[in-house]
N, C-alpha and C positions, 0 to 999 in steps of 0.2 A: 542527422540534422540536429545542429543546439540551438536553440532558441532563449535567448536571454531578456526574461519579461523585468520592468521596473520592480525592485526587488525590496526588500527591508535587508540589512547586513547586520550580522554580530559586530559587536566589538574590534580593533583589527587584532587578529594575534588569538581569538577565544574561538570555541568551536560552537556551532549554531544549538540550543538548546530546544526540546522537542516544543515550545513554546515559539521559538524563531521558525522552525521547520513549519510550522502549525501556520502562525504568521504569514508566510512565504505562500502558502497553499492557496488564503483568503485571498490575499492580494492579487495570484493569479489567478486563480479563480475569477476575479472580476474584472480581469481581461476579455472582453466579450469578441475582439477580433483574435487573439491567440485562442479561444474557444473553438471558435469559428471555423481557424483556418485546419484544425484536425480530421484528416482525409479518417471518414467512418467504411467501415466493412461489414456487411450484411450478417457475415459468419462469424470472424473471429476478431479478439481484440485488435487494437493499433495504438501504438506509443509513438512519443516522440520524447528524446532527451529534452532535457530543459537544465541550465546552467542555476542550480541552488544557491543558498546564500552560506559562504564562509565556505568554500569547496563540499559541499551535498551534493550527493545526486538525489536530479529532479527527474518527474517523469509527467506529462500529459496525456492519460490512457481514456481510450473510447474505448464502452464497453455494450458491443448488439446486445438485444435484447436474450432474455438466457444464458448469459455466459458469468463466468465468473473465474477465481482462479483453486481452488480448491486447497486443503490446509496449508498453511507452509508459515514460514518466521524468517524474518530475516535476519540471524545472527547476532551477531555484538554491535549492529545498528539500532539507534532510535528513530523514533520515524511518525510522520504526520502523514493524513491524507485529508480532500476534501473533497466533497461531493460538487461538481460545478456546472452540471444538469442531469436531471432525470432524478433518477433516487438509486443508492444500494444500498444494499444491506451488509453489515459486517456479523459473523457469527465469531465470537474469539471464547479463549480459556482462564478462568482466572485459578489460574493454578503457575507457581514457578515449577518448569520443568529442567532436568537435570539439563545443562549445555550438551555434552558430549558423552558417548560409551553406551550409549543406548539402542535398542532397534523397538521393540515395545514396552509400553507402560499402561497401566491401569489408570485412569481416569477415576475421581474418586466423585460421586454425585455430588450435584449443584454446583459443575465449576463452567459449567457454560453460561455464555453472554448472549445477549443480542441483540442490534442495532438498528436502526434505521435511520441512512445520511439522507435525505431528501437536499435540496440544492440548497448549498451555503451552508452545510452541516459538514461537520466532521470531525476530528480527532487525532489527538495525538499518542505514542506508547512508546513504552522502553523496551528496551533490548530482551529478544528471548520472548517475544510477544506473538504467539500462536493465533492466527485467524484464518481467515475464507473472508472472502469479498464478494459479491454477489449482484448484478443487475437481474431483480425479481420477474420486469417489464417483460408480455408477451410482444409488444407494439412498441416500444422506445428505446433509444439508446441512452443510455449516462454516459457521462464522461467525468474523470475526476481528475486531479492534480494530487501527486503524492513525492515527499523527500525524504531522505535520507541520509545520515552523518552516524560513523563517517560511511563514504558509501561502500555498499554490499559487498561485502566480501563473499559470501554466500546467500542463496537461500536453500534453506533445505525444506523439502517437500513431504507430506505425510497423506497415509489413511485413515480411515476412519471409522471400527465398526460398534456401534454403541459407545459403551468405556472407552474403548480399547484402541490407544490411536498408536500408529507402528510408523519408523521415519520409511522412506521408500528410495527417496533419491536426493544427491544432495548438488547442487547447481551453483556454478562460479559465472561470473561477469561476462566469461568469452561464449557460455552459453546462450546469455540471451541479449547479446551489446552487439 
């Protein structure tokens, strides 16, 4: 399903900056009937494509209460998300890590983040941006809005045990489209 909310656009011809992306998120976000109309699951998340601005991919994700998506980065995309009820949490790394040829790395202390989106909150980040996403809630669902440019070529997905975080698996578009 696409669903194409009133949008803000780059420039014609420029590609959306994670500041447009970021943009794009508020804006639906305060869509209260595309909020609305996101069929929620007790268990596991639910997405819905949504049509980004300047060719992004967009996404509309509920997320039950406990769930979350565990480490992963999306590639040589930049990218926004925003909280558009409930609250989560983002845990991210402020470290650059190598792109590619790697399976584990040592994690050097103090390079963890972390956040809290409560509704109308959120954020943008650049390419090679390592987090987890997290609805904390025993009792509520969140739902966010999240884009991406250009869109996902990858995401690759990781563990995590103390330091020490290892990639585990790495996931293309037809995986999860």
């Amino acid at each position: 399903m696409s669903v194409s909310p009133a949008s803000v656009s780059p420039a014609v011809g420029s590609a959306p900056t994670q500041a447009d992306l970021l943009d794009f998120a508020r804006r639906t976000a305060a869509d209260a009937e595309l909020i609305g109309s996101l069929p929620l699951d007790p268990e596991g998340r639910t997405w819905v494509r949504l049509k980004g601005p300047g060719g992004s991919e967009a996404w509309l994700i509920g997320w039950p209460p406990g769930t979350g998506t565990g480490w992963h980065d999306h590639a040589d995309s930049v990218g926004a998300f925003l909280t558009a009820s409930g609250v989560l949490k983002e845990n991210s790394l402020a470290a650059r890590l190598p792109t590619d040829g790697w399976k584990t790395l040592e994690l050097s202390e103090g390079v963890d983040l972390e956040r809290r989106l409560p509704a109308g909150e959120g954020r943008a980040f650049g390419r090679h941006h390592v987090h987890e996403v997290f609805n904390e809630s025993r009792t509520k669902h969140a739902i966010s809005v999240h884009a991406y440019y250009p869109p996902l070529p990858r995401i690759r997905r990781y563990s995590r045990s103390g330091q020490v975080l290892r990639l585990e698996q790495v996931e293309r578009p037809e995986d999860w489209q």
